[in-house]
C-alpha positions in Angstrom: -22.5 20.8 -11.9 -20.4 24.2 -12.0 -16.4 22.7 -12.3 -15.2 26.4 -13.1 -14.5 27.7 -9.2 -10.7 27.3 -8.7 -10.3 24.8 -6.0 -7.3 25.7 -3.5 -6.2 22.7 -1.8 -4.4 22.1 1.6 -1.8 19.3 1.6 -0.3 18.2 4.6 3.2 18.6 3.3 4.6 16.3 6.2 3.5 13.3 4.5 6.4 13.4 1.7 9.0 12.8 3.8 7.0 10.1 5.8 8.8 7.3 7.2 6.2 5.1 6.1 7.0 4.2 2.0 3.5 3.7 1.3 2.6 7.0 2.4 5.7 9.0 0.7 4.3 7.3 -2.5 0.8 7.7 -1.9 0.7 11.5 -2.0 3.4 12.3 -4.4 1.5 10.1 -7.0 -1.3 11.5 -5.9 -0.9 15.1 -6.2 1.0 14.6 -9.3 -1.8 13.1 -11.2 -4.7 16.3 -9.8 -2.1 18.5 -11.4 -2.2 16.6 -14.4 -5.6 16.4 -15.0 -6.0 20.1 -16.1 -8.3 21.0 -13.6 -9.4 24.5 -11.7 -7.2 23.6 -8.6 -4.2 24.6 -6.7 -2.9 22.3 -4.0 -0.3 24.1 -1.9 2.1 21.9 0.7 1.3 23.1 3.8 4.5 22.2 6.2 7.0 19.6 5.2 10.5 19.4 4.1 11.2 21.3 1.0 13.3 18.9 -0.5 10.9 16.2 0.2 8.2 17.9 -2.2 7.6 16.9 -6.2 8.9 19.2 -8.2 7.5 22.9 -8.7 4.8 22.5 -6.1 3.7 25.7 -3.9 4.8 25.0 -0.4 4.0 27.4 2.9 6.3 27.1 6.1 4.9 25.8 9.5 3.2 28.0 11.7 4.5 27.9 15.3 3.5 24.6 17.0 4.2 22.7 20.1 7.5 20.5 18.8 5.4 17.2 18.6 3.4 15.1 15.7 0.1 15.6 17.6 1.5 19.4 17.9 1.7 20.2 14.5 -1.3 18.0 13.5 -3.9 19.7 15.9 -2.3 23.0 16.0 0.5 23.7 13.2 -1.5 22.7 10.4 -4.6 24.6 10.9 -2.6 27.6 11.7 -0.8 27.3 8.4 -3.7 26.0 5.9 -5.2 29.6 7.4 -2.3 31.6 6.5 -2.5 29.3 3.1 -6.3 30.6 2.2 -7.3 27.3 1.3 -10.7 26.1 0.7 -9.7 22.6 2.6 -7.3 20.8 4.0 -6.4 16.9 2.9 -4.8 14.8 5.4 -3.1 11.5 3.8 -2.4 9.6 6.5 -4.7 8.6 9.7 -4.2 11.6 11.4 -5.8 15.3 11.1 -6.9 18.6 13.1 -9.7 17.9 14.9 -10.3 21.8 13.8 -9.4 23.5 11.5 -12.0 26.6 9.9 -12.0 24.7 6.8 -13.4 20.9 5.8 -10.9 18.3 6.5 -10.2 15.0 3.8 -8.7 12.6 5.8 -7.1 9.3 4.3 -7.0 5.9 6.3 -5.5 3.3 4.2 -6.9 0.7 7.3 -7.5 0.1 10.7 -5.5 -2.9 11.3 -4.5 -1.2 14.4 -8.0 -0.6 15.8 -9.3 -4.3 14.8 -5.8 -6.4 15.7 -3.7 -3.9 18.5 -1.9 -7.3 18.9 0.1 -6.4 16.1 1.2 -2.7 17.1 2.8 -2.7 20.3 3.4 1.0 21.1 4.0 1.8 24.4 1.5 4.0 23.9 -0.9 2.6 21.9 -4.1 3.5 23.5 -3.4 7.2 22.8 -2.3 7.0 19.4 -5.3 4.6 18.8 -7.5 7.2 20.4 -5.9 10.5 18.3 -6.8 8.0 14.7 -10.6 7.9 16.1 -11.2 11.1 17.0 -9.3 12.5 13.6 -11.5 9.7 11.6 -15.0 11.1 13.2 -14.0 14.8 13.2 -13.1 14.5 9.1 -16.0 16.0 6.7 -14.8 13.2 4.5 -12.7 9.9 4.4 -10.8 8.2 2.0 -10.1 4.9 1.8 -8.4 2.3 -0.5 -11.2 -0.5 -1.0 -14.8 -1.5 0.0 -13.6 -3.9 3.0 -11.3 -0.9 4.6 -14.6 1.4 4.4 -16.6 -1.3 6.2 -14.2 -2.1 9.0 -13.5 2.0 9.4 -17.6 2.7 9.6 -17.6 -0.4 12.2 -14.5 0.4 14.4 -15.3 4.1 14.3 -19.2 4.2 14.0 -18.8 6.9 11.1 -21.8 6.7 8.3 -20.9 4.4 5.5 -21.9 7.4 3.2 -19.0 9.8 4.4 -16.4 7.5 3.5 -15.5 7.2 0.0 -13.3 4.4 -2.0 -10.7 5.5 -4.2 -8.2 2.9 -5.0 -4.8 3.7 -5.6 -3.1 3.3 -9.0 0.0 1.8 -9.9 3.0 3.9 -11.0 3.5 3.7 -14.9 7.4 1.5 -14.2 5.8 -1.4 -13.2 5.0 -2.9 -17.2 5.5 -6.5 -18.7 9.0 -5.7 -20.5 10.4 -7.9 -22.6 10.2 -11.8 -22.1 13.6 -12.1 -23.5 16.0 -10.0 -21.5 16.8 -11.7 -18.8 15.8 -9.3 -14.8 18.5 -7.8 -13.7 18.8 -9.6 -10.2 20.8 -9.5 -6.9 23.6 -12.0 -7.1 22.0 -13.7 -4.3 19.0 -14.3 -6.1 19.1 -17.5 -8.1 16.0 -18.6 -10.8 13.2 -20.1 -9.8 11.9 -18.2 -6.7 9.4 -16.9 -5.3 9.2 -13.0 -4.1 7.5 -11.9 -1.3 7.4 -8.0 -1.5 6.2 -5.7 2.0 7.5 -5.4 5.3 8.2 -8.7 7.4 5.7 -8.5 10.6 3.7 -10.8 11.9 0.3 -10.0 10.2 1.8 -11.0 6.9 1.9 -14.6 7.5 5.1 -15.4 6.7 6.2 -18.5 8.6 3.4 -20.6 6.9 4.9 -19.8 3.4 8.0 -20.7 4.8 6.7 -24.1 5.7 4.6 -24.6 2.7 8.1 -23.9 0.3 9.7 -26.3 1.9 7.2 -28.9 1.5 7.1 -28.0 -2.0 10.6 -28.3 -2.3 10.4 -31.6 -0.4 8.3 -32.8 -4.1 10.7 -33.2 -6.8 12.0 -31.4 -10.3 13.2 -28.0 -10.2 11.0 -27.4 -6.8 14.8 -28.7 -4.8 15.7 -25.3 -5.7 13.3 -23.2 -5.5 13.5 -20.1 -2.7 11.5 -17.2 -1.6 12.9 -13.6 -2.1 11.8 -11.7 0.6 11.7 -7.6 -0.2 11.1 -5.6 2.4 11.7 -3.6 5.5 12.3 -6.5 8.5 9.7 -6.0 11.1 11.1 -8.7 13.7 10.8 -11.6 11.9 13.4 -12.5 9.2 15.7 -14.1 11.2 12.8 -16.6 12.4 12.2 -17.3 8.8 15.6 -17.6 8.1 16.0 -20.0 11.4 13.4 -22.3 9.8 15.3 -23.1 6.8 18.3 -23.8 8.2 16.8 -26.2 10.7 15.2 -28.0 7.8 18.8 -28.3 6.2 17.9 -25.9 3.2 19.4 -22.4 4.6 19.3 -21.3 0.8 15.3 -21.6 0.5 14.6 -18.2 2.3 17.0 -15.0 0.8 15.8 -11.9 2.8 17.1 -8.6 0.6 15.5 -6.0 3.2 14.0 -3.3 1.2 15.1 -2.0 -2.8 14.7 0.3 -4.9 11.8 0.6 -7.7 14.4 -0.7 -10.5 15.6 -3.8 -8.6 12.0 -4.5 -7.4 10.5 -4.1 -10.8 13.2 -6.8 -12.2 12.4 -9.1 -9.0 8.4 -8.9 -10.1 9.8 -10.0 -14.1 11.9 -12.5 -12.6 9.6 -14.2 -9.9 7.6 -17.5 -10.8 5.1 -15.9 -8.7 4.4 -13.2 -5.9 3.1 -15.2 -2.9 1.4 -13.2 -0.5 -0.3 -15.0 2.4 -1.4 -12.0 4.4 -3.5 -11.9 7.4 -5.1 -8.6 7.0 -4.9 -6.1 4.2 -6.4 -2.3 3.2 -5.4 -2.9 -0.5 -2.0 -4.6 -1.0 -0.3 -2.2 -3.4 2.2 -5.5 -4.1 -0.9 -7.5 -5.6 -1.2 -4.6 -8.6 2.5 -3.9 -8.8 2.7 -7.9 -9.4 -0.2 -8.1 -11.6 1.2 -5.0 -13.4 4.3 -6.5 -14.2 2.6 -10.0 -15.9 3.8 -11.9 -12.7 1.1 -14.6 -11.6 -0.2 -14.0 -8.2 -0.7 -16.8 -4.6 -2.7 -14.7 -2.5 -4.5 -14.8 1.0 -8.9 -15.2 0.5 -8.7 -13.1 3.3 -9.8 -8.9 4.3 -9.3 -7.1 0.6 -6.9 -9.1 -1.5 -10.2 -10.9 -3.3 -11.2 -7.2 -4.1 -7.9 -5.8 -5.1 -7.0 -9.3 -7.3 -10.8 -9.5 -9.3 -10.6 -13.1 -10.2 -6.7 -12.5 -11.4 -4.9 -14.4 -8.9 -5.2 -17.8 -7.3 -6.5 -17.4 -3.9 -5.8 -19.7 -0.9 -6.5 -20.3 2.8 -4.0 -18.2 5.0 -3.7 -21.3 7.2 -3.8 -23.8 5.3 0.0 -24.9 4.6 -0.8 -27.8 2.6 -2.8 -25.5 -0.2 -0.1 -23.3 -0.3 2.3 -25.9 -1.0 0.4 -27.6 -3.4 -0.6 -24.1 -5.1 3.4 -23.6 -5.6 3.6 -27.0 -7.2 0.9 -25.9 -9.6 2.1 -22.9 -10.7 5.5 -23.9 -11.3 5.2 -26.7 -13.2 2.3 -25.8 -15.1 2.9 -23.4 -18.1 -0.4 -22.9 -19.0 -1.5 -21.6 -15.8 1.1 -19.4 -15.3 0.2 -17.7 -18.8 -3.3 -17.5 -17.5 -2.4 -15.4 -14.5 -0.2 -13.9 -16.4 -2.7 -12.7 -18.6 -5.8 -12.2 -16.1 -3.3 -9.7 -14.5 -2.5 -7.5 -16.5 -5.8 -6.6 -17.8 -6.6 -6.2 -13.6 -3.9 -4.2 -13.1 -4.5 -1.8 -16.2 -7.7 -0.6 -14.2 -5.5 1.0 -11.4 -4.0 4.1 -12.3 -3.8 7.2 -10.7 -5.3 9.4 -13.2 -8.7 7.5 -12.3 -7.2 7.9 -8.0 -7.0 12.0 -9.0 -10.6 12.0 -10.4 -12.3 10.3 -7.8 -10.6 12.0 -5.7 -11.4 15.4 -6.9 -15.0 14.7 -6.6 -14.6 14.9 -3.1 -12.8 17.4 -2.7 -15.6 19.6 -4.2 -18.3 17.9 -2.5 -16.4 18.7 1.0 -15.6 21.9 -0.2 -18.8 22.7 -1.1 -17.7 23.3 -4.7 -19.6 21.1 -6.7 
């Protein structure tokens, strides 16, 4: 194949300032690593706050639009990747123009809200559900983030299996081991040994049965009567339920919610943690599973959607609903060295096969196969 055609790329320059974390770090890390791969291609920000952008990356203001999301999605960003001269546009996040002169990537990370609308109670849900569909089948191409997204996107959306390509995210280059022996630097309402829970608090994640099953395990004896789960994340509706149960179970120090932190005092809750327990419902990827593994933290996981993909064998796995594993799966790995040095090690050799360099290269791929460029 013939690399040596200059590849302009379309980047929908809203998505760096989304409110949504995962996406803000999705195509920052993303387009930083397709720079770096020294590569025929230009990728200019089409739209987007220009604060918001990483750092000496060609940006081109909005064309006029009606003053809405679906207005500068269907008729903004089009307008602009035209003034841009791209060769396509990439979308990063669930929503693109249903035309736009030019072949559209689209990213979906997952469809949670198409298979379980239980979870997602907008008040208009039925549109924005409709406006993900119609931006999924009109895409020349879509990314996704592991082999069970791609078959529950080709089933909700009936899109061909062969138009939707995997390419797992990486795991930014912070996230490392560090030194056994100095000590994390942790909130002072963060006591050793706990558990950490990292993601936003909403229902699909599960949370109350990891509540219950801590503090059975606590319930057991040793250094369990002080054990407590760190929860990190943005509160959905649900922290002060799992704060409620504690309390009413005379142990109001077993749950600590921090709400959501930065990357350095996440990093030293992952080095601190005994483990990350993560009983999720439903998953795309888990980007806490690598971060986890990344850092040499032993990982409790759900068996269910993609967390046995994402984890490889690296983590123990568990039944979502069954409380009694969980709390017998805490005992274990608390009290037993051996296996925590296991995970430990399982882990980070996982996690070393997520990086974003590999994320830019599959990536680029398609790119010139949608371009035509290949």
């Amino acid at each position: 194949m013939n690399y040596a055609r200059r590849l302009r790329v379309g980047f929908d320059g809203r998505a760096f300032s989304s409110p949504a974390a995962g996406i803000r770090r999705y195509s920052t890390e993303l387009v930083g690593a397709l720079l770096s791969l020294g590569e025929p291609i230009e990728i200019v920000a089409l739209g987007g706050s220009p604060d918001a952008l990483p750092g000496g990356l060609e940006r081109l203001s909005e064309s006029a639009h009606l003053p809405t999301n679906a207005g500068w999605t269907l008729i903004g960003l089009p307008r602009t990747a035209a003034r841009a001269r791209v060769d396509l546009i990439h979308a990063p996040a669930y929503t693109a123009p249903f035309w736009a002169g030019v072949p559209v990537v689209l990213t979906i990370h997952d469809v949670s809200y198409e298979t379980h609308p239980e979870w997602y109670p907008y008040r208009r849900d039925w549109l924005r559900r409709y406006f993900y569909r119609r931006s999924a089948r009109s895409a020349a191409r879509v990314l996704t983030v592991s082999a069970f997204s791609a078959a529950e996107i080709a089933k909700a959306y009936g899109i061909p299996r062969s138009r939707i390509i995997v390419t797992p995210p990486g795991v930014r280059s912070t996230f490392g081991a560090g030194d056994p022996d100095v000590p994390a630097d942790l909130p002072s309402n963060v006591t050793e040994p706990f558990l950490l829970h990292v993601g936003d608090l909403h229902e699909r994640r599960n949370l109350p049965l990891l509540v219950e099953a801590l503090l059975a395990a606590r319930r057991r004896f040793g250094a369990l009567a002080a054990l407590s789960l760190v929860l990190a994340g943005v509160d959905r509706g649900v922290s002060d339920g799992l704060c409620a149960m504690a309390s009413d179970a005379g142990a109001p120090d077993a749950v600590v919610a921090l709400g959501p932190v930065d990357e350095d005092r996440l990093h030293a809750l992952y080095r601190g943690a005994i483990a990350l327990a993560y009983p999720s419902l439903y998953e795309g990827f888990g980007l806490p599973l690598v971060e986890a593994m990344a850092c040499g933290t032993p990982v409790l996981a759900s068996h269910e959607a993609s967390i046995p993909e994402v984890l490889g064998g690296a983590g123990l796995l568990l039944d979502p609903r069954d409380a009694g594993a969980w709390r017998d799966a805490i005992v274990r790995v608390v009290n037993d060295a051996s296996l925590r040095d296991d995970l430990r090690a399982r882990g980070l050799a996982r996690a070393a096969t997520y990086t974003w360099q590999r994320t830019a290269r599959m990536t680029l791929d398609v790119y010139r196969e949608a371009a035509g460029a290949a």
